[in-house]
BAFI-766910 format. One record per residue (C-alpha): residue in three letters; x, y, z. Coordinates in pm, whole numbers, plus 50000, padded with zeros to 5 digits. Layout:
% BAFI-766910
ALAXYZ...
***
This chain:
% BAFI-766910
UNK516024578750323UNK514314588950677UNK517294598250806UNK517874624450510UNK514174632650518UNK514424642250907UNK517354664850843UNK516464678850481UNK519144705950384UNK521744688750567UNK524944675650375UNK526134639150564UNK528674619850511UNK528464578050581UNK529414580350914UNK526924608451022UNK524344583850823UNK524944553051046UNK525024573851361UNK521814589151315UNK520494552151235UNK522204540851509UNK525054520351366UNK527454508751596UNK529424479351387UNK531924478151125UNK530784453950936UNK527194469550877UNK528724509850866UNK530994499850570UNK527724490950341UNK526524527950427UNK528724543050147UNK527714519149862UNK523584524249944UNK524424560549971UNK526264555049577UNK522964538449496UNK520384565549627UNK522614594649470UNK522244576249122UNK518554568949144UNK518584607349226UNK517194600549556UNK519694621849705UNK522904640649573UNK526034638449568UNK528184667149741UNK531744673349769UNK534034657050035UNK531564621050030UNK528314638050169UNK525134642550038UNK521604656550062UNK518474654950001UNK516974653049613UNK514274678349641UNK513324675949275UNK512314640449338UNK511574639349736UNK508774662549746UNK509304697049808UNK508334726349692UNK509474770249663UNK507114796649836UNK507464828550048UNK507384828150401UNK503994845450558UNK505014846750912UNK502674850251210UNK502714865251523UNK503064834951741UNK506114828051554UNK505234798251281UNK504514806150989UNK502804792550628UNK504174790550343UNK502264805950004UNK502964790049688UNK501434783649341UNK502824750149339UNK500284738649624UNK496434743649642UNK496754752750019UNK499364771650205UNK501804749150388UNK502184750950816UNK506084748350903UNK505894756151233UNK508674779551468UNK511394752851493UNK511144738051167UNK511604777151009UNK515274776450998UNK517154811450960UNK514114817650753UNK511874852750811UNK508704872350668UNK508814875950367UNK511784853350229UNK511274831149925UNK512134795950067UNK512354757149951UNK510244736750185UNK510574697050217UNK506674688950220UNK505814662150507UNK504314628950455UNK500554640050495UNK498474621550775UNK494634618850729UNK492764649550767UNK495944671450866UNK496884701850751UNK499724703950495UNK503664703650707UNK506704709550568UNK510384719050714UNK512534751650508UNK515444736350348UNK516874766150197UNK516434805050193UNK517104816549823UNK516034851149877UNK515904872450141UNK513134895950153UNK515324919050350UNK518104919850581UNK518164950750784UNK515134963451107UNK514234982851306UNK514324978851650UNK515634991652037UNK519164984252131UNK520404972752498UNK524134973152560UNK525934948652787UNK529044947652876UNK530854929252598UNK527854928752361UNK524564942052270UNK521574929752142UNK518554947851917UNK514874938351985UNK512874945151657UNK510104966151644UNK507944942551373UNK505764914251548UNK507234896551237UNK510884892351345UNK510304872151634UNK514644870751689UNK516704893351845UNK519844901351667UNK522984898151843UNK525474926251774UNK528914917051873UNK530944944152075UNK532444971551831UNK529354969751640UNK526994988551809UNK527645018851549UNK527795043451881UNK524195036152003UNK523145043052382UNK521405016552523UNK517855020752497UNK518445043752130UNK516085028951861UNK518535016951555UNK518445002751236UNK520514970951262UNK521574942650975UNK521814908050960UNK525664900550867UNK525654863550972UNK523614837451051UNK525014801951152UNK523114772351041UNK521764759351447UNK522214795151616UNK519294808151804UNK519774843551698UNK521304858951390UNK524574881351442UNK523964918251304UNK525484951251311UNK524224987851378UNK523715005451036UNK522225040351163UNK520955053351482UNK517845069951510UNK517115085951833UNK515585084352152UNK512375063552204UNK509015083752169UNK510805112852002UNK508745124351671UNK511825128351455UNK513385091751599UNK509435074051537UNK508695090051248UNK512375078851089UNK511675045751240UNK508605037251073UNK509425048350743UNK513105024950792UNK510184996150878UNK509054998850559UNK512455001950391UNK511315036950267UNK513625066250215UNK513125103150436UNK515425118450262UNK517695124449919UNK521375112049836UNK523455146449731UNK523725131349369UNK519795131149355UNK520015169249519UNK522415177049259UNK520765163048988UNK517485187249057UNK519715217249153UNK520865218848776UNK518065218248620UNK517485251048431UNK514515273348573UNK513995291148243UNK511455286747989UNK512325296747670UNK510375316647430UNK511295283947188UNK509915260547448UNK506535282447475UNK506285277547084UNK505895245747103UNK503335243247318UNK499475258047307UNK499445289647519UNK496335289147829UNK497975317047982UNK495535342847883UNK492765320148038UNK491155319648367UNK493245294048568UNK492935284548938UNK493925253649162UNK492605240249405UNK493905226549673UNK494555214250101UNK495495246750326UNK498645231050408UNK499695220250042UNK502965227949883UNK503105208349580UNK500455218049327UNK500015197449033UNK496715201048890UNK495095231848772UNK491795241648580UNK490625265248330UNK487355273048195UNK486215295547898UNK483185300447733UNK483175293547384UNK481355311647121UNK478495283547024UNK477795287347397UNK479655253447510UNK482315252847759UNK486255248847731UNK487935228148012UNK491365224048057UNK492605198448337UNK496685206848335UNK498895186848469UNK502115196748568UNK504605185948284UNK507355163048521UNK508835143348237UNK509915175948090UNK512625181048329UNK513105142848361UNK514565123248103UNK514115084548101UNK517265065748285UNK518385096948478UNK519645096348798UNK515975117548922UNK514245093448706UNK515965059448844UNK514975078849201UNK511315081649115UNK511275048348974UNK512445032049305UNK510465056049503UNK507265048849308UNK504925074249487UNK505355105149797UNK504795089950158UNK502045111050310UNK502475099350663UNK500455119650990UNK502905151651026UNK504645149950684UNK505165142650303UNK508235123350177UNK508365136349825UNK509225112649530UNK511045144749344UNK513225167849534UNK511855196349647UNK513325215249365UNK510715198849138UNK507705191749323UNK507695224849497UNK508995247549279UNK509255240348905UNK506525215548862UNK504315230249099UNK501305255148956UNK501865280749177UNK499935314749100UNK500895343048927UNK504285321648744UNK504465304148378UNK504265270048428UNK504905236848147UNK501945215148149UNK500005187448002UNK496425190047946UNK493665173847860UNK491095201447711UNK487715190347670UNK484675209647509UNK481265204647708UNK478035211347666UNK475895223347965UNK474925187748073UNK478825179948112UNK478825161347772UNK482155160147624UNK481915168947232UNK485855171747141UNK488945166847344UNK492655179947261UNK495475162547435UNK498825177247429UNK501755203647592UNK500935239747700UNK502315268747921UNK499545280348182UNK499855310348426UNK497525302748723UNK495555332348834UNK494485321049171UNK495465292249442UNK492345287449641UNK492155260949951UNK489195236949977UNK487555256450220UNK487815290350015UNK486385271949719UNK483595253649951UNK482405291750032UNK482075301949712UNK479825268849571UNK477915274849944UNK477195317449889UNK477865323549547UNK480195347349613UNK484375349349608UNK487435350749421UNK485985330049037UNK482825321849150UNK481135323448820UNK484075298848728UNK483585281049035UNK479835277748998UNK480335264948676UNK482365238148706UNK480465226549033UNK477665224748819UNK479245202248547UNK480975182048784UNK478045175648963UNK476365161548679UNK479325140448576UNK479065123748933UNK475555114748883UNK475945099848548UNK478935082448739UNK476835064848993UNK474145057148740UNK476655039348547UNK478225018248817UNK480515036949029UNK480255025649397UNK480605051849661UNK483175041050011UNK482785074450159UNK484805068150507UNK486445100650686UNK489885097950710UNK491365108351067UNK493775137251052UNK495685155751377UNK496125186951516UNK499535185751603UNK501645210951822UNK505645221851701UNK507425186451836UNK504495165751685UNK502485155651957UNK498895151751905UNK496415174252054UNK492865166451867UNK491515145451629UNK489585157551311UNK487995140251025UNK488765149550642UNK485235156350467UNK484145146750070UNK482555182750027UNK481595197349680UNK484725216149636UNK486295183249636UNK484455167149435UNK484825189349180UNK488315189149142UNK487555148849145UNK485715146048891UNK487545162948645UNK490855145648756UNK488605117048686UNK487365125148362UNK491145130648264UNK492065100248348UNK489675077848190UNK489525100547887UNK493375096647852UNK493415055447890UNK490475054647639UNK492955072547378UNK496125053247462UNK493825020247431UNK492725035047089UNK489155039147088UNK489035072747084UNK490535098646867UNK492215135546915UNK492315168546755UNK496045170646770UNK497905152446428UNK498155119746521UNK501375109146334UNK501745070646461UNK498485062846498UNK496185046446821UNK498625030347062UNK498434991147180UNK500414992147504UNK499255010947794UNK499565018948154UNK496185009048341UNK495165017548705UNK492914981848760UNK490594972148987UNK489174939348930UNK485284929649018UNK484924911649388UNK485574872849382UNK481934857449402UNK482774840649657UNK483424867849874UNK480254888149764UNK477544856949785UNK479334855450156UNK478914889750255UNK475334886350068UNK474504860150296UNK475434871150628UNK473824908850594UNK470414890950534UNK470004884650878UNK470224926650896UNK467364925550663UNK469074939150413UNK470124923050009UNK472084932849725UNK471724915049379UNK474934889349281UNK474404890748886UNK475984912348647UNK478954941448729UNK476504966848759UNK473704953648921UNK475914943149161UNK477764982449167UNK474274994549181UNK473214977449470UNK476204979349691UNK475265016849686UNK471425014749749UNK473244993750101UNK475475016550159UNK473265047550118UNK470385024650345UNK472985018850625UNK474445049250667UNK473535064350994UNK472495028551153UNK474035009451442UNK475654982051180UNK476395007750968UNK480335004851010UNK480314965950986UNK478154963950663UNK480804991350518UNK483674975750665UNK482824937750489UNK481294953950166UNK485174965850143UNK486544937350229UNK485204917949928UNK486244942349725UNK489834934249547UNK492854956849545UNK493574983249319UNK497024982049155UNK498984990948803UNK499204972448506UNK499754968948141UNK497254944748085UNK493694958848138UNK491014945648352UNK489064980948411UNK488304997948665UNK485134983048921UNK484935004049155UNK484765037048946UNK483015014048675UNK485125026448429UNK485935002548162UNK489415020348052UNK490875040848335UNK495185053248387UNK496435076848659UNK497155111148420UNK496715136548681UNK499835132049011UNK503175130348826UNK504325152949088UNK503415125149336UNK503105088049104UNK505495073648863UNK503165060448685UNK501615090748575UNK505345095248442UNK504715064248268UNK501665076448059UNK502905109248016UNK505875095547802UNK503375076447618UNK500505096347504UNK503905125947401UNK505195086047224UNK501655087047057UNK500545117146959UNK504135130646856UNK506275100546791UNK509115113647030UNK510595093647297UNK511565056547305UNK508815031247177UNK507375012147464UNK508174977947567UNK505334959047749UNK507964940047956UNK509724967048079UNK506454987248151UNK505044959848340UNK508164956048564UNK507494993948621UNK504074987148710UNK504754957448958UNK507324984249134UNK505185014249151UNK502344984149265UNK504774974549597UNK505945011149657UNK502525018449685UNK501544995849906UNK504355000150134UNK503695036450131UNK499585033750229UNK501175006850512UNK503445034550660UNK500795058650686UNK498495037950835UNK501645029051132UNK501725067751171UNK498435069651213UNK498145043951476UNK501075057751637UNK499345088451695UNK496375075151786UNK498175054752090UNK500205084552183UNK497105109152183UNK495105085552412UNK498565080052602UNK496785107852883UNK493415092652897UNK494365054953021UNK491775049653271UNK488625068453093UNK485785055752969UNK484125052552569UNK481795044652330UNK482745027552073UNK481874998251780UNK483434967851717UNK485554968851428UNK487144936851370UNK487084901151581UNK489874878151561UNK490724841751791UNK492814862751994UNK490204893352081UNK488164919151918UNK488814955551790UNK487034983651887UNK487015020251709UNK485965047051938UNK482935067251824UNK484625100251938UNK487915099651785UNK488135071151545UNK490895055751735UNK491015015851722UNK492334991252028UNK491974959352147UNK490134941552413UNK491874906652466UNK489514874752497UNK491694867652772UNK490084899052941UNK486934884352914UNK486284862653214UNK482844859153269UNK482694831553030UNK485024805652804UNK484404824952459UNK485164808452092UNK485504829051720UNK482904817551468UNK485024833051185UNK481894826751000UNK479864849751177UNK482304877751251UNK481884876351595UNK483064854951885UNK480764839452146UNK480464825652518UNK480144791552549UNK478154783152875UNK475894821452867UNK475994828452474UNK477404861252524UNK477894877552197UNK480544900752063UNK479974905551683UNK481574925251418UNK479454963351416UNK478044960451805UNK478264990752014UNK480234987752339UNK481505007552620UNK485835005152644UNK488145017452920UNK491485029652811UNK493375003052969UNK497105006552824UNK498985026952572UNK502085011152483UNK503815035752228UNK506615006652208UNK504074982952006UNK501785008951881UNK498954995152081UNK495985000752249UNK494524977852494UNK490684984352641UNK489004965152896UNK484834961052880UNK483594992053113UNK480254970253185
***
């Protein structure tokens, strides 16, 4: 049983037993096969074909997880058949990467060790092609992958090399990988381009993420026949805005408009809103070749210098878009209001809307600032109501992460030449807060607490479409709790809201402080993840107890999603929803999501190390952002851009992370480096390769 146990995943026949035990007679090697007869039916092992066998996992100990791979090249193992995550270091990893679902043999455990095991088995690869730079040989080639979690080269045989120049970035696949090889054979799917080339980095990174940049002609095709003509029947059917003052709002640079608003005063002096939505699943029918697109899409990529669209351009720029001056198919949500931004009735349902203005962010900001401009009483009006549904959002529990988001100026081949900072101003706001208000007006319905005007012919719906985010795990919060008092500041640990409530007294006490950045950086850090789902949890961070995503369809499947409902609900028309099949929806838009925000942020970095790429040498002031064993972060007051100084950079002392502390520390002097200290960086490398920045302490 050791021998099988050492080599778990291995089929052996009797005589590959009694070498490994080190059997050298006859006598002794003919009992092998009759103990191995014995094991095989106590089901210690199995029984294979030809006289070999293996391992019984079922009854030896093991157990099926997915591979979490580190940069040193181990990796642990996450399952929910063990209470901790299980080491298998480099050697014991088999043909196993990132990301694959694997069976591990589980070690016998010595005292006080950390949980071992060896992978027996890959039974599902989490993907088999990467990204990576090619060198050519003479009679083969190899690919080194971009991602710090493929730690193998893949050999590419010659005739493989799918035309690449040495040096080209590629995508490659894995075709073949024999059991005891050091590398896995691949071949050369695409090539991309030259090395530090926008098009070729931009192409790589979304190929990283195993995200699309562009449409297959069937999808093309698909949107190119879709009728542009609204029929007088169609506009019937639907309740006509188009004789009511109608504007978007929107970025200078936006071509895809999908939200509108229109206000009118009503004649008991309350307001009428209408929050219109561009009507996607009009032109989309359920199990289409466009829809089966958007599903596997999930969302647009917005990464530094473009936006992937999840429609063709057909649809998200042109038909379902509200540009001005053109009939356009919505759904709205139309909501009467008082002057203090109470809602009194609410209509949900199909209309045709003619937009009467497009106005940026910055036109609409100059109008709320003067009072003057293209709608300002409009405007003014809604600024005023949206203001006072933000305050009665904060009051009930809403917690405010304001953080500027970096954005480039870039010149005609992409290359960075300033950084900027996206502002929350009041025009923005105000188109948030109705979007908001949409949202959680619409999941209220669908949950069926709430009623329409509109004949309700089925009645309140039980399945939805929720956008969740659940509280922070205690322990988490009573962590961060503890470590800001030595700041001098507190924030309560009781119920949801006294908790929401004072998160934002700390956050509205820190800003403009030196640990300002740390305080905000672990006060989102205990926060959990926001996701989709059909079973509802609410939303904490918005403190909304029913909230849905209503307002992108343009942009989110999802919003697709609840779109088909509420027309399922209030109408009875389309197919009556399965939970199962929603939730599998969910889970996909959930991943494409997060692969999408994870793209981005590689852009971003990208830029960030190419725009500092002329400054190597120069000196900044900057905060510590994050500490780790191997070094600490630090984002530069002046640009926002993040690198790394090494611990093995700093050699004025042996230096230790106290994980517990954020910070790490000098043994002998007691130096200090924590998590939120100001420092002084020089730009030390730039390597566009890895994405990385490296400073060295200017002191």
């Amino acid at each position: 049983m050791a021998v099988f146990q050492r080599y778990p995943g291995e089929d052996l026949d009797y005589r590959q037993v009694a070498k490994r035990m080190g059997v050298n007679d006859d006598t002794t090697r003919r009992l092998i096969p009759d103990l191995l007869a014995g094991l095989a039916v106590n089901k210690q092992i199995q029984a294979g074909k030809q006289g070999k066998y293996k391992l019984n996992y079922e009854t030896t100990g093991s157990i099926i997880g997915k591979v979490d791979m580190t940069a040193h090249g181990y990796a642990y193992i996450i399952s929910d058949e063990t209470e901790e995550d299980v080491f298998v270091s480099q050697k014991n990893l088999r043909e196993s990467l990132h990301g694959d679902t694997v069976r591990v043999h589980l070690f016998a455990r010595k005292k006080n060790a950390k949980l071992e095991g060896q992978v027996v088995d890959v039974i599902e690869r989490s993907r088999s092609s990467f990204v990576g730079t090619i060198g050519i040989a003479e009679s083969f080639a190899f690919m080194i992958p971009d991602s710090r979690f493929m730690p193998y080269d893949l050999f590419i045989p010659k005739g493989k090399e799918g035309g690449a120049k040495d040096g080209q970035k590629v995508i490659a696949r894995i075709v073949e990988w024999p059991h005891r090889a050091k590398n896995p054979i691949g071949e050369v799917l695409q090539v991309l381009g030259n090395p530090g080339e926008n098009e070729t980095e931009m192409h790589a990174i979304l190929a990283e993420y195993e995200l699309p940049y562009k449409f297959e002609q069937k999808v093309e095709d698909a949107a190119a026949n879709i009728s542009t003509e609204i029929t007088d029947d169609e506009i019937r059917k639907r309740r006509d805005f188009r004789g009511t003052p109608t504007f978007t709002i929107d970025p200078e640079d936006a071509k895809d408009y999908d939200d509108a608003l229109s206000i009118s005063k009503l004649n008991n002096g309350n307001w009428e809103i209408g929050v219109h939505i561009a009507d996607v699943t009009h032109y989309i029918q359920p199990g289409s070749v466009l829809d089966k697109e958007a599903v596997n899409r999930g969302t647009s990529i917005y990464l530094v210098d473009r936006v992937v669209p999840m429609l063709p351009e057909k649809l998200s720029n042109n038909l379902c878009s509200l540009r001005p001056n053109e009939d356009k198919l919505c759904f709205s949500a139309v909501f009467e209001m008082d002057n203090e931004s109470n809602v009194l009735k609410q209509w949900f349902g199909r209309t045709v809307i003619r937009s009467t203005n497009r106005l940026s962010y910055e036109e609409a900001q100059t109008v709320i600032d003067t009072g003057a401009g293209k709608m300002s009483n409009e405007i003014l009006t809604l600024h005023g109501l949206a203001q006072s549904l933000r305050t009665e959002r904060f009051k009930k529990g809403s917690i405010s992460f304001d953080r500027p988001e970096p954005k480039f100026e870039l010149d005609k081949d992409g290359k960075p030449l300033g950084v900027y900072f996206s502002e929350n101003t009041t025009s923005h706001q105000l188109i948030e807060e109705f979007m908001l208000l949409a949202n959680k007006r619409v999941a209220e319905y669908i949950t069926g607490i709430l009623q329409v005007e509109s004949p309700v012919r089925i009645g309140t719906g039980k399945i939805g479409v929720y956008r969740i985010h659940d509280k922070p795990q205690m322990e988490k919060l009573e962590s961060f709790a503890g470590f800001i008092k030595r700041f001098g500041y507190s924030i309560k640990t009781g119920s949801e809201h006294s908790i929401a409530l004072s998160l934002n007294n700390l956050l509205a006490k820190v800003k403009g402080t030196r640990e300002s950045t740390m305080i905000e950086t672990l006060a989102l850090r205990s926060m959990s993840k926001a996701t989709y789902s059909t079973d509802n949890v609410g939303h904490y961070g918005l403190g909304f107890r029913y909230y849905t995503h209503f307002t992108s369809p343009i942009r989110r499947y999802p919003d697709m999603m609840i779109h088909r409902l509420l027309m399922y609900y209030l109408e009875g028309t389309g197919d009556k929803p399965v939970k199962e099949t929603l939730e599998a929806m969910c889970k996909q838009a959930s991943a494409m999501e997060k692969r999408a925000v994870d793209a981005e942020r590689t852009s971003i970095k990208y830029k960030q190390v190419e725009f500092m790429g002329d400054k190597v040498g120069q000196c900044f002031d900057g905060v510590i952002s994050g500490v780790t064993e191997w070094g600490i972060y630090v984002e530069l007051n002046e640009n926002h851009c993040e690198g790394m100084v090494h611990i093995r950079e700093l050699n004025d002392d042996f230096y230790t992370f106290d994980e517990e502390n954020y910070c790490i520390k000098g043994k002998r002097r007691g130096r200090t480096f924590q998590l939120g200290s100001p420092v002084r960086v020089e730009v030390w490398k730039a390597n566009l390769l890895k994405k990385q920045l490296d400073f060295r302490l200017a002191d």
